[in-house]
C-alpha positions as CSV (number, residue, x, y, z in Angstrom):
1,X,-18.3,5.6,-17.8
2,X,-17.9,8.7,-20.5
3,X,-19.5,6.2,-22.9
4,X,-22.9,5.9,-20.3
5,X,-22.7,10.0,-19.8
6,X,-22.8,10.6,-23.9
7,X,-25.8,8.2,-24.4
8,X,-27.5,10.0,-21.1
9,X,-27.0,12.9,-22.9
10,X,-28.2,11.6,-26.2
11,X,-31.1,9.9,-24.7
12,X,-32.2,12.3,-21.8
13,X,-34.8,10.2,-21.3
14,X,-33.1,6.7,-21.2
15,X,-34.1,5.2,-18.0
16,X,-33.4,1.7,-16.3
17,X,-37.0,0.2,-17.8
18,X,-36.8,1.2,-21.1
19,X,-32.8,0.6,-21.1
20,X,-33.1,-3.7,-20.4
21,X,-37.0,-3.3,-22.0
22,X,-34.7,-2.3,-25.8
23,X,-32.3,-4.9,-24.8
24,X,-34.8,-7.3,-24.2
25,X,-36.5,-6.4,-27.6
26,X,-33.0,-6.6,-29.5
27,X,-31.9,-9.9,-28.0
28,X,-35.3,-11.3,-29.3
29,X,-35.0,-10.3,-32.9
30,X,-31.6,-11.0,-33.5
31,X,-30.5,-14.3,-34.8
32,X,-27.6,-17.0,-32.8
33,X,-24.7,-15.5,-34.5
34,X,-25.9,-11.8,-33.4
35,X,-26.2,-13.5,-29.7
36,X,-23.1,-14.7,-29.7
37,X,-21.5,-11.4,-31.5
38,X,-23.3,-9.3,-28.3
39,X,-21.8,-11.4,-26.2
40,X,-18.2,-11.3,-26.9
41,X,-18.4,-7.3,-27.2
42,X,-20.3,-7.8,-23.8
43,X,-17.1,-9.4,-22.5
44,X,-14.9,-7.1,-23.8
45,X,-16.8,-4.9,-22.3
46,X,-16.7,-6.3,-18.6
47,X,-13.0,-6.9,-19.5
48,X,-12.3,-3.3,-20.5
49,X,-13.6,-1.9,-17.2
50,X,-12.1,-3.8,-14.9
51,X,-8.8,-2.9,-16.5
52,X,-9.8,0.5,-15.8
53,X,-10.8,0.0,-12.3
54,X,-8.9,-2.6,-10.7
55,X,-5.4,-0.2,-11.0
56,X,-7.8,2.4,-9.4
57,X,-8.4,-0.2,-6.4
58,X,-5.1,-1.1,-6.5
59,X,-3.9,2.7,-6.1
60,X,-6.1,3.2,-3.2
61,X,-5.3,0.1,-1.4
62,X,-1.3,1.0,-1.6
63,X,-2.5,4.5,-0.3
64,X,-4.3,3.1,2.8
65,X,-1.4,0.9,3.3
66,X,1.0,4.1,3.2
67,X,-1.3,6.0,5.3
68,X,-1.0,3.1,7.8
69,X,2.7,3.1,8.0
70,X,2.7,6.9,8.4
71,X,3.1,6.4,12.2
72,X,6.1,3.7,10.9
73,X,9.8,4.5,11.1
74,X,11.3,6.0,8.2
75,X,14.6,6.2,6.7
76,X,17.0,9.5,6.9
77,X,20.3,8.0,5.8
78,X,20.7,5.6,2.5
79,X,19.6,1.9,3.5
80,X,24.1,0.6,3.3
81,X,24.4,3.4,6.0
82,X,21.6,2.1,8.1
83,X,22.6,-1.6,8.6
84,X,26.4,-0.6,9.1
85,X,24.8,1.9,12.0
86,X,22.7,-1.0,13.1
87,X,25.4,-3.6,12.7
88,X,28.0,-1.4,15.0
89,X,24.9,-1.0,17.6
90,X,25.2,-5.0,17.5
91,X,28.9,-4.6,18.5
92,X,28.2,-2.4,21.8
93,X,24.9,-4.2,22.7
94,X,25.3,-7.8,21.8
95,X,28.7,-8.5,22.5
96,X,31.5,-9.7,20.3
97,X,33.3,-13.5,20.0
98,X,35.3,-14.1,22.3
99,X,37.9,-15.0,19.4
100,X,38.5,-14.3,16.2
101,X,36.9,-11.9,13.8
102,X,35.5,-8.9,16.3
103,X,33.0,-8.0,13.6
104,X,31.3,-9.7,10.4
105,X,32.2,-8.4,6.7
106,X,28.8,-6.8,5.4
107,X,27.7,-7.3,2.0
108,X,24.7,-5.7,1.0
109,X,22.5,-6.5,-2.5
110,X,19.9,-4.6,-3.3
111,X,18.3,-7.2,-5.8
112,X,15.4,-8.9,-4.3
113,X,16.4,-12.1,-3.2
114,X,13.1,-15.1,-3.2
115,X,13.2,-16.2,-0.7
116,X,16.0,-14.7,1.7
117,X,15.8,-11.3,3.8
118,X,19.8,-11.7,5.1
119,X,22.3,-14.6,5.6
120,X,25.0,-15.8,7.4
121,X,27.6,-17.1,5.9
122,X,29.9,-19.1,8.6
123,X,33.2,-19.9,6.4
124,X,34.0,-16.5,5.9
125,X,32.2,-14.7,9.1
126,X,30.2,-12.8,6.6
127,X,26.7,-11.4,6.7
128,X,24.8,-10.3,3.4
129,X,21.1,-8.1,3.8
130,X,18.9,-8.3,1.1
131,X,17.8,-4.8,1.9
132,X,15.2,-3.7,-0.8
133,X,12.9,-7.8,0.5
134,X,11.9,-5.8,3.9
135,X,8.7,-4.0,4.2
136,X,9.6,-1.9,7.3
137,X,12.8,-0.1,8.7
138,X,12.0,-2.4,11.8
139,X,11.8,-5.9,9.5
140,X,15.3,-4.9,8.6
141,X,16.6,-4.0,11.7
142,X,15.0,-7.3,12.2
143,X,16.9,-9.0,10.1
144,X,20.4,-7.2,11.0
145,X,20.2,-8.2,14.3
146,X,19.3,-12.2,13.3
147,X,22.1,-12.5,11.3
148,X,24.5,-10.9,14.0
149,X,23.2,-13.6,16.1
150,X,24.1,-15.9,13.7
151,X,27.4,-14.9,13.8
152,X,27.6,-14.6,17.8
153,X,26.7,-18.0,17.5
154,X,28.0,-20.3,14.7
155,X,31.3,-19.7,14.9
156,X,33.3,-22.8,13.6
157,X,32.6,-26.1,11.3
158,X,31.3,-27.8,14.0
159,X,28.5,-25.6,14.7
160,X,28.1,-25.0,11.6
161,X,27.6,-29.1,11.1
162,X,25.8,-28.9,14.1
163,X,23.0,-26.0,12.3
164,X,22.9,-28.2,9.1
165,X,21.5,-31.4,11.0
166,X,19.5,-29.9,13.1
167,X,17.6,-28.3,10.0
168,X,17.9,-31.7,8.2
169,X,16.7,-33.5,11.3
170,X,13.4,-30.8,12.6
171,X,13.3,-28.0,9.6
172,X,14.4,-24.6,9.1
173,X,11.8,-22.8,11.3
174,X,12.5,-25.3,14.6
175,X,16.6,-25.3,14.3
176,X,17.5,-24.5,17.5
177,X,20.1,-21.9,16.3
178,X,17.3,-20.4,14.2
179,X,14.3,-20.2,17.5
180,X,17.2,-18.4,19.0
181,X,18.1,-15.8,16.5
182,X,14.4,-15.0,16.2
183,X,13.8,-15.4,20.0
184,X,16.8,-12.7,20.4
185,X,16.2,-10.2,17.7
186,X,12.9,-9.5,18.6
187,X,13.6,-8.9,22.0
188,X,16.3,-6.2,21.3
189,X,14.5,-4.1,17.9
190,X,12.4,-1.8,19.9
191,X,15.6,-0.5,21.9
192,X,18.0,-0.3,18.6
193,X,15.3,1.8,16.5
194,X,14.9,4.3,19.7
195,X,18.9,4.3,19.6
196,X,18.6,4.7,15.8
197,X,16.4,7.4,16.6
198,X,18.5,9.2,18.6
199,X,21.3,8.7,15.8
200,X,19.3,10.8,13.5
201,X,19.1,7.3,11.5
202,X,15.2,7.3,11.5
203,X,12.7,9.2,12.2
């Protein structure tokens, strides 16, 4: 763009005609080699701006995104803080087993996980959140409260054998264990963020 203003101000009298008139003229006189030489700096050319612009885009896009998400919860504690807050909401609002372990052991990772926002793991009653894979405060409350489920729910080997043929036998997304973690989440997130809320959690 500087490199348009300099020969504007070189050539004050450069217009559109007379710009693709001299390019016209030059592409005529010059030989195949010059052709092909005008079009690789051509390229680089294209190549070189949209290097320049496409961050730019990129910037602006993230910004419309933020601006979106203004209206979003947001974070006033550290994210391990958060999900042991949400997890002891689980314990007053969803119940606890009727046996055994009264609450799950929480591991939390804060690498990026592929594929996983939080799992369940049934041998040792144990819930790991993947907190930095969630793109809201409400996707990992989200999340909390479907792995809680999880544990309400598979609580020995045989459910546990039970979730593992059901995936084999209709897939992850249609495991019955799975429709009703998802089913149940959702219906509780919109009253644990307003008691997170309250808890000076979120704001």
């Amino acid at each position: 763009m500087w490199t348009i203003f300099s020969l504007l101000y070189v050539f004050p009298d450069f217009s559109r005609v007379s710009f693709f008139r001299m390019v016209s003229d030059l592409w005529y006189r010059t030989g195949i080699f010059e052709r092909w030489l005008m079009l690789y700096f051509l390229f680089l050319g294209i190549l070189w701006l949209w290097k320049v612009e496409w961050p730019d885009r990129k910037q602006k896009k993230a910004g419309k995104q933020r601006d979106k998400k203004d209206g979003a919860p947001q974070l006033m504690v550290s994210k391990a803080a958060y999900v042991r807050e949400v997890l002891s909401w689980c314990r007053q609002h969803l119940g606890v087993p009727a046996s055994g372990s009264k609450a799950p052991t929480l591991s939390i990772s804060y690498y990026p996980h592929q594929k996983r926002h939080g799992v369940y793991y049934s041998v040792g009653k144990s819930i790991r959140i993947y907190v930095n894979n969630h793109p809201s405060v409400a996707h990992l409350t989200d999340t909390i409260l479907h792995e809680y489920i999880h544990f309400l729910e598979i609580r020995s080997n045989a459910h546990q054998k039970e979730y593992d043929q059901q995936t084999a036998l209709v897939g992850y997304d249609h495991n019955p264990y799975e429709v009703s973690a998802r089913r149940k989440a959702a219906a509780h997130v919109r009253a644990c963020l307003l008691d997170m809320q309250r808890r000076g959690c979120i704001r």
